[in-house]
C-alpha positions in Angstrom: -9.6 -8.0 -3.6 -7.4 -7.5 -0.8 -4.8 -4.7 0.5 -3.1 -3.4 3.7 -1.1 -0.2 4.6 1.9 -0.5 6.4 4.2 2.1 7.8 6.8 1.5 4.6 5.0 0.1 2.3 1.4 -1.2 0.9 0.0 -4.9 -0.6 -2.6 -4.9 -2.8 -4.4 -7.5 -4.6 -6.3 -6.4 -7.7 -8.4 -8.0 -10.4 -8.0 -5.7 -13.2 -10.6 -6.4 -16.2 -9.8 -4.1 -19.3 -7.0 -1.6 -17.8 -3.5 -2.8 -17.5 -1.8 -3.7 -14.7 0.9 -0.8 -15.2 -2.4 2.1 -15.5 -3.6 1.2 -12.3 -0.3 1.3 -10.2 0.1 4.5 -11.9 -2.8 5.9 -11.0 -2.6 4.5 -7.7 1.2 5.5 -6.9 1.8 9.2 -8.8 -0.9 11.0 -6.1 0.4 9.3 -3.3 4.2 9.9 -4.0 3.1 13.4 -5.4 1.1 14.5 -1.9 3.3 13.1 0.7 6.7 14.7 -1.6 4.4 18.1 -1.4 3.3 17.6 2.8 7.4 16.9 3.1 8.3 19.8 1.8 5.4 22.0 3.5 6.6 20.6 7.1 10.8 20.9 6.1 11.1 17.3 6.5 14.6 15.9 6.7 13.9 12.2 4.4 13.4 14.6 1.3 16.8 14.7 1.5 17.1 10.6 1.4 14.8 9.9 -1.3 16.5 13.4 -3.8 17.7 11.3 -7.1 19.1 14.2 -9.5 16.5 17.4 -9.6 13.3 15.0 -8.4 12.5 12.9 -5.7 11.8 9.1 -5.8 9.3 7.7 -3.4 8.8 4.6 -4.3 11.8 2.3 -4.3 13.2 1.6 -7.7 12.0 -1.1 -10.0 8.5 -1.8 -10.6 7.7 -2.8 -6.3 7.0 -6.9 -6.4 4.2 -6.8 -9.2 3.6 -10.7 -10.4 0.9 -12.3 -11.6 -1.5 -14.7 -9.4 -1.8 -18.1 -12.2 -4.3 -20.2 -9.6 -7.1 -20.4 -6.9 -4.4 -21.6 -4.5 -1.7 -18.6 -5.3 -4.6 -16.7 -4.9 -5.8 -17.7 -1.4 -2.1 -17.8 -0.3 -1.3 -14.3 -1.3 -4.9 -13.0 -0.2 -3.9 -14.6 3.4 -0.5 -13.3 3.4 -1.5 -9.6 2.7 -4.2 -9.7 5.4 -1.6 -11.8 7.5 1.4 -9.1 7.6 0.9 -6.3 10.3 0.1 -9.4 13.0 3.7 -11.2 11.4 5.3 -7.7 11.8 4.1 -7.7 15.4 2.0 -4.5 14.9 -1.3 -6.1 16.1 -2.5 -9.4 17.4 -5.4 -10.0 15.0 -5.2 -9.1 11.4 -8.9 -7.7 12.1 -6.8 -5.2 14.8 -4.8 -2.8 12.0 -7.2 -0.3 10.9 -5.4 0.3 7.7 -6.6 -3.3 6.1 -9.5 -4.9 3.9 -9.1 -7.4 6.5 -11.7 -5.5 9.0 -13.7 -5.1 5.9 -14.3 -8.8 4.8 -15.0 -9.7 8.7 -17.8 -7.3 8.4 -16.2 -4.4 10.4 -16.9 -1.6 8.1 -13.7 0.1 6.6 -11.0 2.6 7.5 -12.4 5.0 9.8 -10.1 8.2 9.7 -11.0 11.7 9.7 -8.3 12.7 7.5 -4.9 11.0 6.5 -1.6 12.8 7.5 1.4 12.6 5.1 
């Protein structure tokens, strides 16, 4: 329904119908972590050496993010608002229709993300 990318972390807003909650993050979370941990280690970067935790790495920060469960229409618009809403709070843009990393673009009829290629 709705996300944004922000420098340290992403919002998303997702109806899932007959695949759990858990499944999706999963599959949305393990090829990010696993191709920016790879790109990190290609280019010598020095935050490997942050985020080490025993033999592995962890990208994401402990616990399970701020998953929860949207109960009504006006939880729904609230949060919906608030994801598009957070690189203009941060001060990253004026208009939420300004960060090009956002569904925000998308629902004002802007087309999507328009990036050659994404750099980890």
């Amino acid at each position: 329904m709705a996300w944004v990318a922000m420098p340290e972390h992403v919002h998303l807003l997702i109806v899932p119908s007959e695949v759990a909650v858990g499944d999706v993050l999963r599959s949305i979370k393990q090829p990010v972590a696993q191709r920016a941990i790879r790109r990190w280690r290609e280019t010598g970067a020095g935050v490997l050496d942050v985020i080490r935790v025993g033999p592995g790495y962890r990208y994401w920060q402990a616990g399970g993010g701020f998953d929860r469960v949207v109960r009504d229409q006006k939880e729904l618009e609230k949060t919906f608002h608030y994801i598009h809403r957070n690189p203009v709070v941060r001060g990253l843009v004026e208009k939420e229709t300004d960060w090009a990393w956002s569904s925000a673009r998308w629902y004002a009829g802007m087309g999507g993300v328009e990036c050659d290629r994404v750099v980890w």
